[in-house]
MDTraj code that builds the backbone (N, CA, C; nanometers):
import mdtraj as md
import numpy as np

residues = "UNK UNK UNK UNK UNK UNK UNK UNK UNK UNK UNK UNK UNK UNK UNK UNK UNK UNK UNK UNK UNK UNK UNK UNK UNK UNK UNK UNK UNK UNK UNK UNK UNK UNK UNK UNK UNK UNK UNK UNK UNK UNK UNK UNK UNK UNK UNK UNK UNK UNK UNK UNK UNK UNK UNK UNK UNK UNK UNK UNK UNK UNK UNK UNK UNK UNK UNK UNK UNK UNK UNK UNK UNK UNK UNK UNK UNK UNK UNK UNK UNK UNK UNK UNK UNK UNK UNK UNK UNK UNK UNK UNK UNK UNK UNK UNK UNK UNK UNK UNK UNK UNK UNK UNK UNK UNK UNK UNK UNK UNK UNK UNK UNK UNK UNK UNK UNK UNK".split()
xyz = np.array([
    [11.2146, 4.5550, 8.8953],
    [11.3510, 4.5057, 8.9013],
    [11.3786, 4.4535, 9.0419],
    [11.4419, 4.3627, 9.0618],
    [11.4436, 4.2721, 9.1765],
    [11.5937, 4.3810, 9.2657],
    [11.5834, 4.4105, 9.3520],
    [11.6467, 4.4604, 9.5026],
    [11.7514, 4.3510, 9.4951],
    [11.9154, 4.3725, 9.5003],
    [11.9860, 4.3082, 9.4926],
    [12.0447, 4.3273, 9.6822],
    [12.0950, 4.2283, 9.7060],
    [12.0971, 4.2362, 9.8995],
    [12.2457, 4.3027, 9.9578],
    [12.3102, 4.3948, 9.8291],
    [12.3882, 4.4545, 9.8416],
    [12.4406, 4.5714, 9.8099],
    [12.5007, 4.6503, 9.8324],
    [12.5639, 4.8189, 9.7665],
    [12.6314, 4.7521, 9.6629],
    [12.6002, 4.8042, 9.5389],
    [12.6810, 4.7327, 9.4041],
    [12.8056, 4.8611, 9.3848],
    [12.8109, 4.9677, 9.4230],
    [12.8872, 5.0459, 9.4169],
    [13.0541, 4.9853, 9.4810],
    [12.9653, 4.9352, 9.6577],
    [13.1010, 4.8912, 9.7947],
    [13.0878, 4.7995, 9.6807],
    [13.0303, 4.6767, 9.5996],
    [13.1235, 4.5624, 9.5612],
    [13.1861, 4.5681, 9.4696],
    [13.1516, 4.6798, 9.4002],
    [13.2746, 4.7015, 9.2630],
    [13.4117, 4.7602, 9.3246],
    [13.3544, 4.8726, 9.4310],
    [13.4560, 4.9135, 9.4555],
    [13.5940, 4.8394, 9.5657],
    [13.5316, 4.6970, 9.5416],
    [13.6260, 4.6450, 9.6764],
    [13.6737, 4.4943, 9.5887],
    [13.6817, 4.5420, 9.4792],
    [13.7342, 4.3853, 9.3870],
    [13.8473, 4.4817, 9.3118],
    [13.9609, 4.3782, 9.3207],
    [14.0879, 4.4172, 9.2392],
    [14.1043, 4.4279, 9.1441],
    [14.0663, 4.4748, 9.0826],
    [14.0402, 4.4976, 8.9393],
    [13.9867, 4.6844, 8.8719],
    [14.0161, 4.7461, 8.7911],
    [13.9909, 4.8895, 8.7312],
    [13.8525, 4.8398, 8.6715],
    [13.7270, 4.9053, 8.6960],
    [13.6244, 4.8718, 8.6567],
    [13.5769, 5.0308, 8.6029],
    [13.5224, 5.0546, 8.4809],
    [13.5019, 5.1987, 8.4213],
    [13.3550, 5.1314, 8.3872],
    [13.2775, 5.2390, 8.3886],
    [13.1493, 5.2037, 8.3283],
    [13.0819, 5.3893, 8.2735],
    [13.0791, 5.3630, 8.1093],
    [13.0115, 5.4838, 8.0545],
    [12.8523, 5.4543, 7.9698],
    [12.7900, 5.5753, 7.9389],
    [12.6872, 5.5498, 7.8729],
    [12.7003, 5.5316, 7.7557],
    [12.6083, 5.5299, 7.6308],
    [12.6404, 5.5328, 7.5230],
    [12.6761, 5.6509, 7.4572],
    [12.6511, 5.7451, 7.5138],
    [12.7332, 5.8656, 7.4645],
    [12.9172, 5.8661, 7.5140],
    [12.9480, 5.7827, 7.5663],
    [13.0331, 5.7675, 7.6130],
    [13.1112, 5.8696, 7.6805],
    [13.0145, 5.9011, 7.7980],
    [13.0517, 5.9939, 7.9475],
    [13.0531, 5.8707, 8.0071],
    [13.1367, 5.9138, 8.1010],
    [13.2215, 5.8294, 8.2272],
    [13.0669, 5.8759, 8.3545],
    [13.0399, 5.7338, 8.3937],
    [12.9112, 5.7077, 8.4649],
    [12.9828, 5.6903, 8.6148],
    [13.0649, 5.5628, 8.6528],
    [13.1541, 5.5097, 8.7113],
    [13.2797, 5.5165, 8.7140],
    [13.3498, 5.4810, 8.7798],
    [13.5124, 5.4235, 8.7979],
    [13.5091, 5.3759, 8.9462],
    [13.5765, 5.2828, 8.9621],
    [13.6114, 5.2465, 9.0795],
    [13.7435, 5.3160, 9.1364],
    [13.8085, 5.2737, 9.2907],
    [13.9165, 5.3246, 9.3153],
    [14.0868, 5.3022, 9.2510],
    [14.0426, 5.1715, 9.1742],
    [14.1522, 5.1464, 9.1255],
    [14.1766, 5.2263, 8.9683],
    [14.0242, 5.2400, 8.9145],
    [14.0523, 5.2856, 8.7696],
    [14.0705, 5.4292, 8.8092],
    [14.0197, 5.4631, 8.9150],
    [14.0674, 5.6093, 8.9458],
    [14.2389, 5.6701, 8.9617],
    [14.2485, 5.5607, 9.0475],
    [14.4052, 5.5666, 9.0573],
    [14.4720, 5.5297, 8.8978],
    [14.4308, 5.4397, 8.8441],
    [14.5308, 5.4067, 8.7314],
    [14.4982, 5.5111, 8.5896],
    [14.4139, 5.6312, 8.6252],
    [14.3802, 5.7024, 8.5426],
    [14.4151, 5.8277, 8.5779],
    [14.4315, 5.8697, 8.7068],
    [14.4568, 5.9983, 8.6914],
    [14.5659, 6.0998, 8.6759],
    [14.5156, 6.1675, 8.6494],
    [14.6578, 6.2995, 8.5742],
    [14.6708, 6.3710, 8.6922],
    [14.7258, 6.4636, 8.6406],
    [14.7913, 6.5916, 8.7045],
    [14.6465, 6.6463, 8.7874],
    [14.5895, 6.6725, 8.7604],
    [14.4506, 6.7313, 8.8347],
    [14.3620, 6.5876, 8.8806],
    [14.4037, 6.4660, 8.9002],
    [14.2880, 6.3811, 8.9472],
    [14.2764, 6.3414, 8.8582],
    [14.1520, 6.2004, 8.8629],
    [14.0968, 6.1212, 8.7774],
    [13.9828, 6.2070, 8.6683],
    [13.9303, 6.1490, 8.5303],
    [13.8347, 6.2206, 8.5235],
    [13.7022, 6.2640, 8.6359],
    [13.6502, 6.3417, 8.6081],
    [13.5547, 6.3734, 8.6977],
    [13.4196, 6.3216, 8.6223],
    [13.3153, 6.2767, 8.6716],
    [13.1765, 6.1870, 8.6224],
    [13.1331, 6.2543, 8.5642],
    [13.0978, 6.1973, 8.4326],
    [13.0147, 6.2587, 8.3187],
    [13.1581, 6.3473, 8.2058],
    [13.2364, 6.3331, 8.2181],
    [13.3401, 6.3699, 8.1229],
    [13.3427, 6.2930, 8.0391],
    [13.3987, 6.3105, 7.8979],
    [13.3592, 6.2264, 7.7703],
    [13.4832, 6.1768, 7.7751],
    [13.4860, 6.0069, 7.7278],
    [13.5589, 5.9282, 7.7433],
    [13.6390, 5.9422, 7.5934],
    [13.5846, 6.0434, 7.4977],
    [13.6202, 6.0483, 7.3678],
    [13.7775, 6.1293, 7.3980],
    [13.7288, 6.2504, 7.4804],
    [13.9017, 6.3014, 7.4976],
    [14.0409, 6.2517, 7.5740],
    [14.0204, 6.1364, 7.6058],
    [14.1264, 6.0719, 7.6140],
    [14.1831, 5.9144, 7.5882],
    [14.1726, 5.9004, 7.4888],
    [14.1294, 5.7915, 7.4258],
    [14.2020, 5.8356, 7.2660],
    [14.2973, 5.7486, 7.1919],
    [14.2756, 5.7191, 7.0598],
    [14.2308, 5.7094, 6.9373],
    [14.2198, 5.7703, 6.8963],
    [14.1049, 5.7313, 6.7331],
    [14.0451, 5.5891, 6.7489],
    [14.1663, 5.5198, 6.7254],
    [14.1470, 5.3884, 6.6954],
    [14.0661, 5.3075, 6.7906],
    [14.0994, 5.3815, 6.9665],
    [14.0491, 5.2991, 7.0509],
    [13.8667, 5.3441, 7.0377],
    [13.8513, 5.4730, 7.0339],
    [13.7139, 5.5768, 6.9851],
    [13.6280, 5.4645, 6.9093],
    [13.6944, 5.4311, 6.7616],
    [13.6496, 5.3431, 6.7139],
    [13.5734, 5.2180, 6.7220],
    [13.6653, 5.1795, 6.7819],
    [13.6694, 5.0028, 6.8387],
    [13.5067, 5.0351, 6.9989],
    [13.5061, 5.1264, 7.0408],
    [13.4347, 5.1468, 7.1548],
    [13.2630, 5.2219, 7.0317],
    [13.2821, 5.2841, 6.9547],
    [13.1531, 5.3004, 6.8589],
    [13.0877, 5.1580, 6.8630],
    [13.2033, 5.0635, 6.7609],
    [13.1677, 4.9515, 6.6858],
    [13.1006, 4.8503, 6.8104],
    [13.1615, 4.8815, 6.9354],
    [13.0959, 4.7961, 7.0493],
    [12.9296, 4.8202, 7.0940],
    [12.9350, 4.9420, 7.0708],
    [12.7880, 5.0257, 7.1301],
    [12.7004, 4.9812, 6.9701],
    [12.7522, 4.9744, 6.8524],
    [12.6602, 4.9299, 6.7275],
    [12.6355, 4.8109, 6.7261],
    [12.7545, 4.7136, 6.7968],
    [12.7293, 4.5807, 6.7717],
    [12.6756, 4.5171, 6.8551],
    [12.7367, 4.5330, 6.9385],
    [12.6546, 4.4721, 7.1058],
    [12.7861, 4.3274, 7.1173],
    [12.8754, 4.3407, 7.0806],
    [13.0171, 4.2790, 7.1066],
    [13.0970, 4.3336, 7.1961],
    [13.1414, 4.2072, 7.2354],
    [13.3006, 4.2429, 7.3413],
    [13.3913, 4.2591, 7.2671],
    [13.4513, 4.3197, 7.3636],
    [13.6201, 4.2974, 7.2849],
    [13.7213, 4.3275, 7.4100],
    [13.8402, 4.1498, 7.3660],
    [13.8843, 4.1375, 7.5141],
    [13.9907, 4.0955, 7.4390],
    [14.1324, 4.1761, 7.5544],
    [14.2347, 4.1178, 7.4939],
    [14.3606, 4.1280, 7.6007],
    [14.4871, 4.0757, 7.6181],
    [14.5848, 4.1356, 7.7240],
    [14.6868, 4.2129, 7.6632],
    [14.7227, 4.2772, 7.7628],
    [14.8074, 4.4137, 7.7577],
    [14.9439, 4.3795, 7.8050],
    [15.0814, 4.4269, 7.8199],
    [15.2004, 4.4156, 7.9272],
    [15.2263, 4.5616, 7.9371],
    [15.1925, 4.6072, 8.0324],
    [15.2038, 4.7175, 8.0742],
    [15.2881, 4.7215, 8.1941],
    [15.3826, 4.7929, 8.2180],
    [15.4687, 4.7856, 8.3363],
    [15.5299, 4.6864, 8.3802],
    [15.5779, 4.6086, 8.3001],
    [15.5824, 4.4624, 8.2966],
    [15.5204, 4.3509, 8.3415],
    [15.4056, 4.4058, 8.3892],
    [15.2739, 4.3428, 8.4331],
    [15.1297, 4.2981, 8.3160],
    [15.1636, 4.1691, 8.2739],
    [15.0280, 4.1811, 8.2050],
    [14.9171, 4.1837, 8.3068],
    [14.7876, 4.2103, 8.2452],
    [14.6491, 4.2466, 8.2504],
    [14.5874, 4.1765, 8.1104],
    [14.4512, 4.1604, 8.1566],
    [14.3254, 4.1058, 8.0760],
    [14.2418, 4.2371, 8.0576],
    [14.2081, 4.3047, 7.9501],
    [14.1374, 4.3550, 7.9397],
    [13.9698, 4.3085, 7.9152],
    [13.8874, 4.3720, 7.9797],
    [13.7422, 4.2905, 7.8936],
    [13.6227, 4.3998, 7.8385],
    [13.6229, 4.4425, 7.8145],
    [13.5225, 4.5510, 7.7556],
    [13.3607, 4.5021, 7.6963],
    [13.2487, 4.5306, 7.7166],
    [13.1535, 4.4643, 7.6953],
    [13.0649, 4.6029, 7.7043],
    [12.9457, 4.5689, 7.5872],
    [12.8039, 4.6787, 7.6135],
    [12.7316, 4.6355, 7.7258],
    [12.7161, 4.7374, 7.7876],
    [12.6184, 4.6944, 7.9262],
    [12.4397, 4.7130, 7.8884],
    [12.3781, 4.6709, 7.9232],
    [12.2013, 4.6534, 7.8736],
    [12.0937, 4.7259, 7.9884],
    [12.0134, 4.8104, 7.9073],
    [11.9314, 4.8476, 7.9948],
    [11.7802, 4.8615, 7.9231],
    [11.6806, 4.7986, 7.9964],
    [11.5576, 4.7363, 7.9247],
    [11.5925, 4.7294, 7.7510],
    [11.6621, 4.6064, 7.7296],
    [11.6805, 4.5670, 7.5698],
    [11.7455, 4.6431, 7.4555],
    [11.8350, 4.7636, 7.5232],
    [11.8659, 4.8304, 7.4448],
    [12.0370, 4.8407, 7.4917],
    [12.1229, 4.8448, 7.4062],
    [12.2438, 4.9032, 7.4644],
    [12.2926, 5.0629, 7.4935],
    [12.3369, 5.0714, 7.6616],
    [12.3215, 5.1900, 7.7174],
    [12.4758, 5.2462, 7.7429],
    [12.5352, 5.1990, 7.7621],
    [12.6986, 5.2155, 7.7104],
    [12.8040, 5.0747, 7.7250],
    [12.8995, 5.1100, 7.8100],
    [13.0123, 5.0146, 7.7892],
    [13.0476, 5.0080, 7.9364],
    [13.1517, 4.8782, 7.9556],
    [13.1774, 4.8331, 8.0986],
    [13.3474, 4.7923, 8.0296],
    [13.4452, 4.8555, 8.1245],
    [13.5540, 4.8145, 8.1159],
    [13.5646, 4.7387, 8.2123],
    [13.6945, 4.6231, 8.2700],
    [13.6937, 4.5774, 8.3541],
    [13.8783, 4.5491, 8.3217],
    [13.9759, 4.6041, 8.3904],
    [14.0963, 4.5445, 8.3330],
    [14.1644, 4.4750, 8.4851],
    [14.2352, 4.3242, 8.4739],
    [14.2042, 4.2336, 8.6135],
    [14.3770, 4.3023, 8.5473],
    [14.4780, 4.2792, 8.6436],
    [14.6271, 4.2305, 8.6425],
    [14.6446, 4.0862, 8.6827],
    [14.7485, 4.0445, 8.5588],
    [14.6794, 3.8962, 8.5957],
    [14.8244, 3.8103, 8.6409],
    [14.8503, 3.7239, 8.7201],
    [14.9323, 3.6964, 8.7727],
    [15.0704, 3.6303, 8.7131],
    [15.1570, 3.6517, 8.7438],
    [15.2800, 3.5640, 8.6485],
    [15.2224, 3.4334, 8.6218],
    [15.2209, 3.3271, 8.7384],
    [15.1796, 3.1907, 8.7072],
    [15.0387, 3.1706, 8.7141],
    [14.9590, 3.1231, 8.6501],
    [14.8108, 3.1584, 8.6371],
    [14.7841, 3.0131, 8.5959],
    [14.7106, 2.8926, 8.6590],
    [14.6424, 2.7982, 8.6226],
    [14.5542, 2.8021, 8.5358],
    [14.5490, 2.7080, 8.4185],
    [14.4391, 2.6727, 8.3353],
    [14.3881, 2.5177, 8.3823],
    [14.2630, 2.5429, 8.3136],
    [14.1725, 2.4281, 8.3603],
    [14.0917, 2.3528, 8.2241],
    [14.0981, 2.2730, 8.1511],
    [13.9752, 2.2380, 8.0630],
    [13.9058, 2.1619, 8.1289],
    [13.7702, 2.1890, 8.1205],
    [13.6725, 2.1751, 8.2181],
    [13.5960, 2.1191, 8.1149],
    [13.5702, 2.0230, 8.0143],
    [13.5050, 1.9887, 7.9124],
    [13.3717, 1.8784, 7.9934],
])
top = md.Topology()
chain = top.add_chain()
for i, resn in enumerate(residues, 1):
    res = top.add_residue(resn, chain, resSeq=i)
    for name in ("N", "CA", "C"):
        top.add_atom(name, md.element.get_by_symbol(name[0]), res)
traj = md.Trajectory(xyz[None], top)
């Protein structure tokens, strides 16, 4: 595997954005400082390797199975706090197999340029 010329940890952890990353058992591998902050309770954020199943939804449980069976994203926006966000959720790959999931949720700006770039 090729040596990347940087700490991938400092660059996740220094982009604006909540970045979660679990295995396929779906224990919490990662979080950055922001998903830490926008996650934690009364005692702190989860702590690494806690199952992402106990706090979480049926429905959302679901939708995060069907990702790890299918090898699909699933991306959508939120208004939360009167702030929308982009959610993006994707299986992450490790030698050809899917090894868990990558959240990534950006807050995305009131006025936001589009581009068709055809």
């Amino acid at each position: 595997m090729e040596t990347l010329p940087l700490d991938i940890a400092e660059a996740l952890g220094s982009i604006d954005a909540a970045i979660i990353v679990c295995d396929a058992d779906m224990k919490l591998l990662y979080m950055n400082g922001i998903a830490a902050r926008n996650f934690s309770g009364k005692s702190g954020p989860p702590p690494i390797g806690s199952s992402l199943l106990d706090c979480h939804k049926p429905q959302s449980v679901e939708t995060m199975k069907a990702m790890l069976a299918s090898g699909k994203s699933n991306v959508y926006t939120i208004l939360k706090g009167g702030r929308k966000k982009l959610i993006w959720q994707a299986p992450w790959m490790k030698e050809g197999m899917i090894a868990g999931l990558v959240e990534i949720s950006i807050q995305l700006p009131e006025s936001m340029p589009h581009y068709d770039r055809g």
